[in-house]
Backbone and ligand atoms as CSV (ligand in chain L), in Angstrom:
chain,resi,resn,atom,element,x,y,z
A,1,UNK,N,N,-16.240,-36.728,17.370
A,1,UNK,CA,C,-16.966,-35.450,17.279
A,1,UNK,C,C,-16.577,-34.547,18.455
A,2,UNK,N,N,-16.410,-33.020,18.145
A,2,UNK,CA,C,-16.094,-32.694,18.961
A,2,UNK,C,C,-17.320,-32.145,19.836
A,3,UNK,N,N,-17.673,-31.512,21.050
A,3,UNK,CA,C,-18.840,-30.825,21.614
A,3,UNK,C,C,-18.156,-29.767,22.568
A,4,UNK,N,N,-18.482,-28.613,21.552
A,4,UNK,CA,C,-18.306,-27.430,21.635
A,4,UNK,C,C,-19.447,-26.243,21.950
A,5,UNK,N,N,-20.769,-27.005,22.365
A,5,UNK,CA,C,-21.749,-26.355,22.830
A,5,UNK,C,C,-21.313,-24.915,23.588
A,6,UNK,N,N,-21.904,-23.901,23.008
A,6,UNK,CA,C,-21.371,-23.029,24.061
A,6,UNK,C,C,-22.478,-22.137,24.594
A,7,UNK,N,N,-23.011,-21.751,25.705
A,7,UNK,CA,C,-23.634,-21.153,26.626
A,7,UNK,C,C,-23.641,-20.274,26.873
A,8,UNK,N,N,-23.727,-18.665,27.104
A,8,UNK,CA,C,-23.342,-18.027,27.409
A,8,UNK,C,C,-24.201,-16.838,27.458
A,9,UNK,N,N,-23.939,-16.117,28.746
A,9,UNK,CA,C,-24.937,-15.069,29.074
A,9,UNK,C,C,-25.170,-13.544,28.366
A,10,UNK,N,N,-24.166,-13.087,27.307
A,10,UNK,CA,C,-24.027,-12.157,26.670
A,10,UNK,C,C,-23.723,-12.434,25.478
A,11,UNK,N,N,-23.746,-11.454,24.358
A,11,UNK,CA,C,-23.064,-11.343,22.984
A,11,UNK,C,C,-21.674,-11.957,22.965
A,12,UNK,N,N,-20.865,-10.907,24.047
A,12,UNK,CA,C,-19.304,-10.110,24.162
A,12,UNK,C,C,-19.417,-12.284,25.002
A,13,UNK,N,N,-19.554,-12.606,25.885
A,13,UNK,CA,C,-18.934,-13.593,26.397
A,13,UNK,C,C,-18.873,-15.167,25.269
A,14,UNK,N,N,-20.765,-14.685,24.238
A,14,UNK,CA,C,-20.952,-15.408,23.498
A,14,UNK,C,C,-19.815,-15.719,22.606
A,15,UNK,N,N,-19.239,-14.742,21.893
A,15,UNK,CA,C,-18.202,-14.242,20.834
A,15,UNK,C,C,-16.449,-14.338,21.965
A,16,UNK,N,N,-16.543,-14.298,22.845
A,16,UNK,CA,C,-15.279,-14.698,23.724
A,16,UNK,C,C,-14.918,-16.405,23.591
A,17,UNK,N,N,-16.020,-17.203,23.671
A,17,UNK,CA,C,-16.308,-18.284,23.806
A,17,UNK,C,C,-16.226,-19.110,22.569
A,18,UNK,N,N,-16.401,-18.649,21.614
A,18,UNK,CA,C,-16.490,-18.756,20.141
A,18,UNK,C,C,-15.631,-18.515,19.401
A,19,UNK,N,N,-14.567,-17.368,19.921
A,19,UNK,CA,C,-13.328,-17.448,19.303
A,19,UNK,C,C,-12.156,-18.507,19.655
A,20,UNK,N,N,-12.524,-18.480,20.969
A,20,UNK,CA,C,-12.007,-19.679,21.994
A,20,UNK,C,C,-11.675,-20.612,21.375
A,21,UNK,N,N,-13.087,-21.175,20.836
A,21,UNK,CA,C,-13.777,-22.789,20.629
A,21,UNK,C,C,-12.477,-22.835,19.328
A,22,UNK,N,N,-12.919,-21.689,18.498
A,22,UNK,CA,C,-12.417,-21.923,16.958
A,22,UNK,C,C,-10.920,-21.826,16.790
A,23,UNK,N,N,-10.479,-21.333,17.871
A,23,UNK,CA,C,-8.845,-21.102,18.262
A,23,UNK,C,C,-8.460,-23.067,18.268
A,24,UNK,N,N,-8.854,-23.537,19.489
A,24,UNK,CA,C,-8.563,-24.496,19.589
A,24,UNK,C,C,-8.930,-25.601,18.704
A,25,UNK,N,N,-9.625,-25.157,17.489
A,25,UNK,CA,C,-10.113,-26.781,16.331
A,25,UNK,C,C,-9.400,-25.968,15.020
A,26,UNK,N,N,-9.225,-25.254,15.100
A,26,UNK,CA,C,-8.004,-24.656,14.088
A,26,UNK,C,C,-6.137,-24.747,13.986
A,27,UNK,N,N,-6.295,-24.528,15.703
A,27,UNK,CA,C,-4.621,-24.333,15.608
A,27,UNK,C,C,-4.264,-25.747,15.245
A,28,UNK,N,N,-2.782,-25.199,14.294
A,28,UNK,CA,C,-1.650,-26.758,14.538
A,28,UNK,C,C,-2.540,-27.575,13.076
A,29,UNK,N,N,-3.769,-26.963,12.422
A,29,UNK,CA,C,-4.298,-27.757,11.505
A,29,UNK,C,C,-3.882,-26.972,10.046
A,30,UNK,N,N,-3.063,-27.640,9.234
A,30,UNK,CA,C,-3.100,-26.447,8.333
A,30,UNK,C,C,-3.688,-26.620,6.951
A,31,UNK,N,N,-4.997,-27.660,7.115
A,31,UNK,CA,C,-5.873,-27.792,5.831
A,31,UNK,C,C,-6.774,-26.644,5.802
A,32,UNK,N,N,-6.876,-25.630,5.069
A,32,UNK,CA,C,-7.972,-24.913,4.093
A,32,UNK,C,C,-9.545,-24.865,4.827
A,33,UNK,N,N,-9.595,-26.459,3.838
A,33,UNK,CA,C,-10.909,-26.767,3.924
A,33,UNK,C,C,-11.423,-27.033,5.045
A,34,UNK,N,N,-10.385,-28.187,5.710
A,34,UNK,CA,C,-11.030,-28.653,7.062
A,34,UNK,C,C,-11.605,-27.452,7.966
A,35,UNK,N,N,-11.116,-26.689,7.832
A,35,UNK,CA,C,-11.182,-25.176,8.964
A,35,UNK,C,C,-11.985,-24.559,8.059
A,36,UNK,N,N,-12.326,-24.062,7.334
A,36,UNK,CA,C,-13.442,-23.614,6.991
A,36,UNK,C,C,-14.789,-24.442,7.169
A,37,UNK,N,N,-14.723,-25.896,7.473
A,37,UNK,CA,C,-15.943,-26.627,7.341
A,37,UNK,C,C,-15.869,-26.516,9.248
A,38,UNK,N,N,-15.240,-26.857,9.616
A,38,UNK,CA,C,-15.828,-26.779,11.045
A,38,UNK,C,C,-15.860,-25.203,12.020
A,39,UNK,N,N,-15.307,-24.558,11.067
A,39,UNK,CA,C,-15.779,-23.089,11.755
A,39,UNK,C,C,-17.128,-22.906,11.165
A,40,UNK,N,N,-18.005,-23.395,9.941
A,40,UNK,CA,C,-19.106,-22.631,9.609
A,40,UNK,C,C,-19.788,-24.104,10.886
A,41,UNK,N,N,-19.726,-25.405,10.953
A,41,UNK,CA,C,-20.386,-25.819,11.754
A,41,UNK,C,C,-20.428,-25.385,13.143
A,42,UNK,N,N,-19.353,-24.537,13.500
A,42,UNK,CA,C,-19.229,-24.086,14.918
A,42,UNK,C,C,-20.324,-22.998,15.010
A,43,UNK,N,N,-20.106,-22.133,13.593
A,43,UNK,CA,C,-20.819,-20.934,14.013
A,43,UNK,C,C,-22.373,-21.471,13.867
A,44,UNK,N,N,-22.889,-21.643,13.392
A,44,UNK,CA,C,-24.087,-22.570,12.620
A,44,UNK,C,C,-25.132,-23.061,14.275
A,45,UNK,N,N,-23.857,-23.901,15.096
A,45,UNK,CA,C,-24.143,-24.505,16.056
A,45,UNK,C,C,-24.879,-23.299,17.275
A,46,UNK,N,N,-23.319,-22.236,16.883
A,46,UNK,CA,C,-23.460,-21.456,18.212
A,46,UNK,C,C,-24.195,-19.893,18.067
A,47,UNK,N,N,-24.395,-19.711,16.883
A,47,UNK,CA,C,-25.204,-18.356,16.860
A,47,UNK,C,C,-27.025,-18.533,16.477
A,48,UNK,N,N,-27.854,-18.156,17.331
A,48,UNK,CA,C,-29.266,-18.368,17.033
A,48,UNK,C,C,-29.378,-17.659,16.009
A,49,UNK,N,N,-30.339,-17.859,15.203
A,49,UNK,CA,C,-31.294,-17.166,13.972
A,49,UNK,C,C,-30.807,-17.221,12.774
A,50,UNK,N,N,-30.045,-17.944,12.301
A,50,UNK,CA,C,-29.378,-18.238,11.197
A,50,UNK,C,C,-29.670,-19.162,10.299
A,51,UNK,N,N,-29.403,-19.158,8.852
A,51,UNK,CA,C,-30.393,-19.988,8.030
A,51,UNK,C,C,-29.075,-20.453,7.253
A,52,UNK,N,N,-28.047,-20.007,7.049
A,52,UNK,CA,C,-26.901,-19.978,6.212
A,52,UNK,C,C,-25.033,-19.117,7.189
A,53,UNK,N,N,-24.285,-20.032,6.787
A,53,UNK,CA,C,-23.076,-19.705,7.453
A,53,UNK,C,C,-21.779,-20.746,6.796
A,54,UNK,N,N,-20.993,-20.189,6.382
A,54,UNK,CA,C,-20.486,-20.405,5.573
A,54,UNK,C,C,-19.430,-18.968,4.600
A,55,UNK,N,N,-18.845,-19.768,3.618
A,55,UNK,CA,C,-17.469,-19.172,2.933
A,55,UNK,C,C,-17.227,-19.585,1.450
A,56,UNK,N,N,-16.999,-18.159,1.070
A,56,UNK,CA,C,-16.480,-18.172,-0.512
A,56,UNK,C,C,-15.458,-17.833,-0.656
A,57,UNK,N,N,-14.825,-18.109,-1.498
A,57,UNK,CA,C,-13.341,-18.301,-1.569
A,57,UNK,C,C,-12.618,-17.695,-2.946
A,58,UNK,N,N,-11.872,-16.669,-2.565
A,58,UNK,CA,C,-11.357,-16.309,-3.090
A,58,UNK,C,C,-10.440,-17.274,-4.247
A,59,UNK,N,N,-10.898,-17.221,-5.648
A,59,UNK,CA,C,-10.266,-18.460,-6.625
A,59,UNK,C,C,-9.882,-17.479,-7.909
A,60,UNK,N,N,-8.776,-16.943,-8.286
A,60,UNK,CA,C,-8.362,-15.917,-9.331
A,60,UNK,C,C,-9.286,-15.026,-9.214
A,61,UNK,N,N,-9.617,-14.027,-8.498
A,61,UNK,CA,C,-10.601,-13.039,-8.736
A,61,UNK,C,C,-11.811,-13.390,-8.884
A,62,UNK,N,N,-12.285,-14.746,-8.375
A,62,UNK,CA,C,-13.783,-14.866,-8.539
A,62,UNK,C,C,-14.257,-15.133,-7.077
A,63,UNK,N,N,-15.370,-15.093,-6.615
A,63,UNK,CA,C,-15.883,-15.642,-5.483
A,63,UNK,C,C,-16.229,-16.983,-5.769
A,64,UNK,N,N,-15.847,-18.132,-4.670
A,64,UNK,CA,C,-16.343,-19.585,-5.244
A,64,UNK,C,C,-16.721,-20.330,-4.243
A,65,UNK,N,N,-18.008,-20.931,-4.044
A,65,UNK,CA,C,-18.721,-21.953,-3.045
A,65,UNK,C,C,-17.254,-22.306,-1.886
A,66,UNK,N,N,-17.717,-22.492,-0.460
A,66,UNK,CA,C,-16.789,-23.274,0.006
A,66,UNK,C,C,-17.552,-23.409,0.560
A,67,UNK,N,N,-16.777,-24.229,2.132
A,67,UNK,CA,C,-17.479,-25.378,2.685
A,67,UNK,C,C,-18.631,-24.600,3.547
A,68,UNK,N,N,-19.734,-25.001,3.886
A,68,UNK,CA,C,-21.028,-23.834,4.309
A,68,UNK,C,C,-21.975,-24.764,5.199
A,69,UNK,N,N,-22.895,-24.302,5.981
A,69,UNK,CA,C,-24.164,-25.084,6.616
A,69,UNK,C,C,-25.271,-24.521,5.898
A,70,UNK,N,N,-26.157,-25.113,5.520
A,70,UNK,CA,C,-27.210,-24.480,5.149
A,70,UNK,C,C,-27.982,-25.411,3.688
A,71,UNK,N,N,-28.440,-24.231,3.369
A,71,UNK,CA,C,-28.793,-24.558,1.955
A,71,UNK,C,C,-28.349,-24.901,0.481
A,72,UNK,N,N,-28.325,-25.872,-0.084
A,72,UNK,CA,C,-26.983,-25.569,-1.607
A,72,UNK,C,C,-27.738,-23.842,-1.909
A,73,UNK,N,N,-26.238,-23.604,-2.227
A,73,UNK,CA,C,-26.167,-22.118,-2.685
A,73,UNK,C,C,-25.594,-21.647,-3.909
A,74,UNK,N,N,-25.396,-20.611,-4.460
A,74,UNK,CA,C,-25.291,-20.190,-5.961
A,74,UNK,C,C,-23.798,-20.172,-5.509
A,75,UNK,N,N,-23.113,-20.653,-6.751
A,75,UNK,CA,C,-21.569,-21.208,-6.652
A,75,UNK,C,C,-20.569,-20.062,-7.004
A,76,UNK,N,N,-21.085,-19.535,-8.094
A,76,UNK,CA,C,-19.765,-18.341,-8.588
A,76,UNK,C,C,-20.244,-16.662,-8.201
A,77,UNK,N,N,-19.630,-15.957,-7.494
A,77,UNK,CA,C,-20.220,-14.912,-7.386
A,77,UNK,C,C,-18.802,-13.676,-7.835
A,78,UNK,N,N,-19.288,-12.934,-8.357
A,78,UNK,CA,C,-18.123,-12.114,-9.403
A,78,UNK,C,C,-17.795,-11.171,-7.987
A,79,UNK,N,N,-16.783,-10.381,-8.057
A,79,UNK,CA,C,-16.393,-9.465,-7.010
A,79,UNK,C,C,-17.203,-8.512,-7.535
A,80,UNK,N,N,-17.787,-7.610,-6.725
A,80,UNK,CA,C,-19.040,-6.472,-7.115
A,80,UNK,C,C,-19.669,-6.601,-7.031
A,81,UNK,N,N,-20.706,-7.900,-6.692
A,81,UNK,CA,C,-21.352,-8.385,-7.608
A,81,UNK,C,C,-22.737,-8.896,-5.859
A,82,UNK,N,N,-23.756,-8.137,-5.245
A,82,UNK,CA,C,-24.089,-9.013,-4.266
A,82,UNK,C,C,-23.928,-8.557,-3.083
A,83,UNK,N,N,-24.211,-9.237,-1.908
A,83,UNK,CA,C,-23.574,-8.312,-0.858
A,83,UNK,C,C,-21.912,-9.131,-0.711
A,84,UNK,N,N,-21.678,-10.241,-0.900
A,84,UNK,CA,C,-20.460,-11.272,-0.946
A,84,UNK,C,C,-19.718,-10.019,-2.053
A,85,UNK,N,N,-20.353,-10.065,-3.322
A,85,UNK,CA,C,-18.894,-9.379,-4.204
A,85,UNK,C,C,-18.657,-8.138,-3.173
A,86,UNK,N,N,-19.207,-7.089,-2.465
A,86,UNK,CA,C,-19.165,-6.088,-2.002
A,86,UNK,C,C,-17.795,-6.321,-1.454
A,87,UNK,N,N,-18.561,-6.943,-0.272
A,87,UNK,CA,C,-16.982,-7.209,0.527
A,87,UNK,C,C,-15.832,-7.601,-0.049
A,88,UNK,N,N,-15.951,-8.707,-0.991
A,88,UNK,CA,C,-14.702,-8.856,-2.014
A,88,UNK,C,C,-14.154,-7.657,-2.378
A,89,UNK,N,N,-14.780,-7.033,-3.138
A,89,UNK,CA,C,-14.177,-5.624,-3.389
A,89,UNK,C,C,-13.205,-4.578,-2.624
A,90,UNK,N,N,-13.966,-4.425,-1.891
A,90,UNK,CA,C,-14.025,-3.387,-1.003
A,90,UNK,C,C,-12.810,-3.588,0.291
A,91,UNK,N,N,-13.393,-4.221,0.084
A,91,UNK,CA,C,-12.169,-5.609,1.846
A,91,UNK,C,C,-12.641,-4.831,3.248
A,92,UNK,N,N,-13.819,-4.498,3.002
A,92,UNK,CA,C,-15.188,-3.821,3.899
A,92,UNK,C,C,-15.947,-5.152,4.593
A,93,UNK,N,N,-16.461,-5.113,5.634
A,93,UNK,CA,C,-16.959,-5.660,5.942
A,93,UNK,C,C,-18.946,-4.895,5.573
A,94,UNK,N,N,-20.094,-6.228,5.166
A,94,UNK,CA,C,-21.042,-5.608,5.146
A,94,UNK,C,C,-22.159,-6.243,5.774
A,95,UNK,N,N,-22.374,-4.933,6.597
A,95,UNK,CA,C,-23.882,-5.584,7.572
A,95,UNK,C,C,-25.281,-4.982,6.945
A,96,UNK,N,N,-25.970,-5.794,6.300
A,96,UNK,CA,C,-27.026,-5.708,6.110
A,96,UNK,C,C,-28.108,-6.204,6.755
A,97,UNK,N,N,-29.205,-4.983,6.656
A,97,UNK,CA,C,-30.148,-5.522,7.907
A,97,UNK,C,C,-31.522,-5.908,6.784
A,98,UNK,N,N,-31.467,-5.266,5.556
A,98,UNK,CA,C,-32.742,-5.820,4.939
A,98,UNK,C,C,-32.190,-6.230,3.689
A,99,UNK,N,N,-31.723,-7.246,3.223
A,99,UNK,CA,C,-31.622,-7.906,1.671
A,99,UNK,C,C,-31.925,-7.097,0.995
A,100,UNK,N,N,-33.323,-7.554,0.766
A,100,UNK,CA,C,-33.843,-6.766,-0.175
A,100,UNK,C,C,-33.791,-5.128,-0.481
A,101,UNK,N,N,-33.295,-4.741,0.175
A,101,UNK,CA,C,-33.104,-3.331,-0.451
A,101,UNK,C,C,-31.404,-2.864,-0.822
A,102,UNK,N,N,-31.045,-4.073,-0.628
A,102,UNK,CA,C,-29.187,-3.871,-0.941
A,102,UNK,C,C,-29.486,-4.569,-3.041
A,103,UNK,N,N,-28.593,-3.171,-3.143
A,103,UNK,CA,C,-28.581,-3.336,-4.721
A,103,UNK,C,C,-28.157,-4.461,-5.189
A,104,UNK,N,N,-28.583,-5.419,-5.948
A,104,UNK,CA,C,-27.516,-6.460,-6.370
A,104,UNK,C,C,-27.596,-7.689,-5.582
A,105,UNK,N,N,-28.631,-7.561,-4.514
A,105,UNK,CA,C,-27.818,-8.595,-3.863
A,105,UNK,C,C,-28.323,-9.807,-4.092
A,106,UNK,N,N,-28.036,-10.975,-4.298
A,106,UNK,CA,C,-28.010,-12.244,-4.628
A,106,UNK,C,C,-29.077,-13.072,-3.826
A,107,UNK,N,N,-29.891,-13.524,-4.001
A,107,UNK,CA,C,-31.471,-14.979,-3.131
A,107,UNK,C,C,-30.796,-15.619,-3.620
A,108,UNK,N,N,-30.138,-16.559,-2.848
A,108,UNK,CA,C,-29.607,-18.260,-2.844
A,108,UNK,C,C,-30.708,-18.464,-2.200
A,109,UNK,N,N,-31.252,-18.243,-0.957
A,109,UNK,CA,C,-32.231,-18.913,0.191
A,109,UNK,C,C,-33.150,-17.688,0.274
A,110,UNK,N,N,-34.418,-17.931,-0.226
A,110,UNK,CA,C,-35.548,-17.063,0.252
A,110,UNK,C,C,-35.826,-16.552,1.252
A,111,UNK,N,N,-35.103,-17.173,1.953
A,111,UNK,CA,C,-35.453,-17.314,3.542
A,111,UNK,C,C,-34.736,-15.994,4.230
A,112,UNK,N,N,-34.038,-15.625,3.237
A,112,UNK,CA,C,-32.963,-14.748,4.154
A,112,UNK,C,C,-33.522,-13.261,4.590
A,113,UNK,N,N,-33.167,-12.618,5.312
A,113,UNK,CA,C,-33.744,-11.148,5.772
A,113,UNK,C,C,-32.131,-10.338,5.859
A,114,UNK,N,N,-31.712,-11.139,6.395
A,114,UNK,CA,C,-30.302,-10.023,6.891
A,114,UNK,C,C,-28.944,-10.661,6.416
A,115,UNK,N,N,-28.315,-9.715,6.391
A,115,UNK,CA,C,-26.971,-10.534,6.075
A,115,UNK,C,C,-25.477,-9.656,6.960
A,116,UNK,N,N,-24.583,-10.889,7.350
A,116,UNK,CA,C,-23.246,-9.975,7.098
A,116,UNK,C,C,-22.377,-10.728,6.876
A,117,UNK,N,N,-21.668,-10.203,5.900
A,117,UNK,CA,C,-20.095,-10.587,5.188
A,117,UNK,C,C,-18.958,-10.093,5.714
A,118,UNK,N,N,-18.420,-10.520,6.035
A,118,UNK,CA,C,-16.926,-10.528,6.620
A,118,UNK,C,C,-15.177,-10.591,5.705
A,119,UNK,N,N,-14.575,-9.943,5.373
A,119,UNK,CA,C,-13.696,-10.507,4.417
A,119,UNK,C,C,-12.453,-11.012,5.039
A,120,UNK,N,N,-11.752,-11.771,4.567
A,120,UNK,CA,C,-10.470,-12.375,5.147
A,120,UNK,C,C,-9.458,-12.047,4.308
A,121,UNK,N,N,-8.770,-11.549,4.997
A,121,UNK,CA,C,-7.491,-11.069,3.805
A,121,UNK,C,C,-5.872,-11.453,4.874
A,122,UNK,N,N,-5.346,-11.206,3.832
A,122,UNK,CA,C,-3.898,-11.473,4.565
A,122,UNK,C,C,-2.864,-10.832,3.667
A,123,UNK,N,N,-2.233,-9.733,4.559
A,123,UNK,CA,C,-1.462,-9.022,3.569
A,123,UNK,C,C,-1.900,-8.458,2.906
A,124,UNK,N,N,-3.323,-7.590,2.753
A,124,UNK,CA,C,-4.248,-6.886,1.500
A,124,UNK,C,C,-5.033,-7.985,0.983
A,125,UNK,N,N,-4.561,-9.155,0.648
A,125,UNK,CA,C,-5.026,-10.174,0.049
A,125,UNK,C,C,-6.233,-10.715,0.405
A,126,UNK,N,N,-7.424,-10.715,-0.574
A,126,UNK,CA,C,-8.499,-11.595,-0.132
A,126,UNK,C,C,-8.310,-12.758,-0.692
A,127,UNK,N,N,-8.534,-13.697,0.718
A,127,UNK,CA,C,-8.208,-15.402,0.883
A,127,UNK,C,C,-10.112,-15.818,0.682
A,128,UNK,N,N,-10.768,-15.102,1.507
A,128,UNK,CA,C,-11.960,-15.648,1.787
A,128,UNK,C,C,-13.101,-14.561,1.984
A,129,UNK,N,N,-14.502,-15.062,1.707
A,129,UNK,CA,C,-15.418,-14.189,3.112
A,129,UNK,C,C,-16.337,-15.061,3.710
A,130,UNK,N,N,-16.385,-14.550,4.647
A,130,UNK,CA,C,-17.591,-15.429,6.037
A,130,UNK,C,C,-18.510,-14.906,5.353
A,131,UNK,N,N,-19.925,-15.349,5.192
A,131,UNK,CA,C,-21.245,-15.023,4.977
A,131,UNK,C,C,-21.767,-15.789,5.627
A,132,UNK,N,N,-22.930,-14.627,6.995
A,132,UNK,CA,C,-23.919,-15.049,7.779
A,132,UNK,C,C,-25.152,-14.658,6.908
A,133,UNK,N,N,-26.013,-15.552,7.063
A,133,UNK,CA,C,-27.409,-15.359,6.581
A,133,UNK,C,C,-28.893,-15.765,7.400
A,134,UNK,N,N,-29.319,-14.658,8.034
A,134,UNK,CA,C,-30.692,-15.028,8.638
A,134,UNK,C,C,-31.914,-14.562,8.290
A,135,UNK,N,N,-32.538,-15.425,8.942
A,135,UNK,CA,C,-33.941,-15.179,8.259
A,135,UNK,C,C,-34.892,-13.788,8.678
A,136,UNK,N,N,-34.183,-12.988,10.209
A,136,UNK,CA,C,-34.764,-11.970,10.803
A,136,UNK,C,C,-34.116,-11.075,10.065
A,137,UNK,N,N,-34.807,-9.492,9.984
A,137,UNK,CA,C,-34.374,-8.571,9.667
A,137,UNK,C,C,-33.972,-8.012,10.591
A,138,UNK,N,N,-32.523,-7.343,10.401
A,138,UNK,CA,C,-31.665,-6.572,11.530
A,138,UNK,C,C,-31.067,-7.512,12.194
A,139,UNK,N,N,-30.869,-8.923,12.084
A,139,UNK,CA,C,-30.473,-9.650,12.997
A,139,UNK,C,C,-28.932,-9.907,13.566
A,140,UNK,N,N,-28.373,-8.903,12.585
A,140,UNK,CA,C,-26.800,-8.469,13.146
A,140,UNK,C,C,-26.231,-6.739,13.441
A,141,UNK,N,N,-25.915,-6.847,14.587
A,141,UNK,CA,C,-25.636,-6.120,15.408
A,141,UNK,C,C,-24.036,-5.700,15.540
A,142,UNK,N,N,-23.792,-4.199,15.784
A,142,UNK,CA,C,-22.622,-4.076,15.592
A,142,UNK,C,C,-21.339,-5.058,16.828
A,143,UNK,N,N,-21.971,-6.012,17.439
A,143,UNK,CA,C,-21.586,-6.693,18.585
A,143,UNK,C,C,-21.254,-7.864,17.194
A,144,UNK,N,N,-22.231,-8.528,16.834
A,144,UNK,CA,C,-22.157,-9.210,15.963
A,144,UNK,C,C,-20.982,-8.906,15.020
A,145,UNK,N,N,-20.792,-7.836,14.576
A,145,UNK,CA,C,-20.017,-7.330,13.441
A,145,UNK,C,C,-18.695,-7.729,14.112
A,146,UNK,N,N,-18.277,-7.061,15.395
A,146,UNK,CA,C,-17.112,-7.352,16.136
A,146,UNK,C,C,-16.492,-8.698,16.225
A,147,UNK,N,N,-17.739,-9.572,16.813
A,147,UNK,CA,C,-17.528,-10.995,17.200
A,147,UNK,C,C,-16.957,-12.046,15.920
A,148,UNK,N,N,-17.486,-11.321,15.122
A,148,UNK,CA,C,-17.224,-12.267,13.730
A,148,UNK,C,C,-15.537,-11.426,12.840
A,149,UNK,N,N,-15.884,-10.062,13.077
A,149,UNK,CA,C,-14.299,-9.781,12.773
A,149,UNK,C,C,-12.910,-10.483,13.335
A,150,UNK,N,N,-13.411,-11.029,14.716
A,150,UNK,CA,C,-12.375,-11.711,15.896
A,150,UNK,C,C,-12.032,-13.368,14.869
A,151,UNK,N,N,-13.065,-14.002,14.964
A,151,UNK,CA,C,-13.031,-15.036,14.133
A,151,UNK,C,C,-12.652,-14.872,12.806
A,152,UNK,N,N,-12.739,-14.097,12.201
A,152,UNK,CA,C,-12.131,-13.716,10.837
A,152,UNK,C,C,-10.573,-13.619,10.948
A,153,UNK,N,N,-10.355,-13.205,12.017
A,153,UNK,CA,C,-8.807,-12.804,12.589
A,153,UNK,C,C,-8.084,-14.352,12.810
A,154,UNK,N,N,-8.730,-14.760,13.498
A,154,UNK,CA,C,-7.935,-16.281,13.971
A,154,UNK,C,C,-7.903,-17.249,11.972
A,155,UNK,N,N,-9.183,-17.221,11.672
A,155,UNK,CA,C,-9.041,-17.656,10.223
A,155,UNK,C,C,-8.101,-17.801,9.566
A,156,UNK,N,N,-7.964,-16.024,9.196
A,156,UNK,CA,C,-6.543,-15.494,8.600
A,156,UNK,C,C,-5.321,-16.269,8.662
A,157,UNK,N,N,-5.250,-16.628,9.647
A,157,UNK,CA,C,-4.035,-17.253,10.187
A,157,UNK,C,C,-3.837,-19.010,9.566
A,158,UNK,N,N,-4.788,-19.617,9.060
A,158,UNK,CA,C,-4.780,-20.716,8.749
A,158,UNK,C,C,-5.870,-21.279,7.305
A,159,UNK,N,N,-5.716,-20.215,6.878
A,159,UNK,CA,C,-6.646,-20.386,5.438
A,159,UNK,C,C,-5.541,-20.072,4.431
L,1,LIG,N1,N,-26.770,-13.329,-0.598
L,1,LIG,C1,C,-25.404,-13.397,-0.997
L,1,LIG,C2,C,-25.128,-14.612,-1.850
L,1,LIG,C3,C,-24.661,-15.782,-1.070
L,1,LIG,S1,S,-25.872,-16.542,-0.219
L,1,LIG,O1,O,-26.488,-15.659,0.756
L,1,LIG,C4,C,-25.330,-17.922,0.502
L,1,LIG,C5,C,-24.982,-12.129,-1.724
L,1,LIG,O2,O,-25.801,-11.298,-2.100
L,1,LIG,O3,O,-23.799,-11.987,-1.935
């Protein structure tokens, strides 16, 4: 096991630290899955207020379950379709601060208040998206938005 606890006195050092972590349990690995399952346990580990973290996967134009922390979650999600299809679409990243008032958007976990989706693309191409899910409303921040674009970046590279 690895212990990747990370500490840290700010957002910006939090998210320095975190790209770090995920740099080094990624590189030189070039399974898919494996790296998607221990980046959502990294993030899971290292960001407070979170109920769900985790990735859908781009499979012929559909959104499809991948490896995630959290709750079992709804498996097929259409592009459009949610705040996940959004970003599929769009190749936008989307920060939502109240669920419930985003059109469409999908309760896997009751629990949830906020969301943000992240997309992974390569070459135009969507490979993937990160989906954070917490239970506070507003609980991502355009610091947040940044920190997780960085990690989306290193992803890219090995998904
Ligand atoms: N809420 C998402 C669906 C995925 S779950 O949050 C894990 C959406 O609207 O796309």
């Amino acid at each position: 096991m690895y212990d990747l606890r990370i500490q840290a006195d700010s957002k910006a050092e939090l998210y320095r630290d975190l790209v770090a972590a995920l740099e080094s349990l990624v590189t030189g690995e070039p399974d898919p899955t494996a790296n998607m399952a221990n980046a959502s346990a990294l993030i899971m580990e290292s960001l407070p207020d979170l109920n769900w973290a985790g990735f859908y996967r781009n499979v012929g134009g559909e959104l499809v379950l991948g490896p995630f922390q959290g709750r079992a979650a709804c498996i097929r999600i259409p592009f459009g379709k949610g705040v996940c299809g959004a970003a599929a679409e769009t190749l936008q990243v989307q920060r939502v601060d109240d669920v419930h008032a985003f059109p469409g958007h999908i309760a896997c976990d009751a629990a949830s208040a906020s969301e943000l989706v992240v997309p992974i693309a390569r070459n135009g191409e969507l490979i993937a998206v990160l989906d954070l899910d917490s239970p506070r409303v507003a609980r991502f921040t355009q610091e947040d938005e940044d920190g997780c674009v960085a990690l989306c970046e290193v992803l890219a590279r090995v998904l």
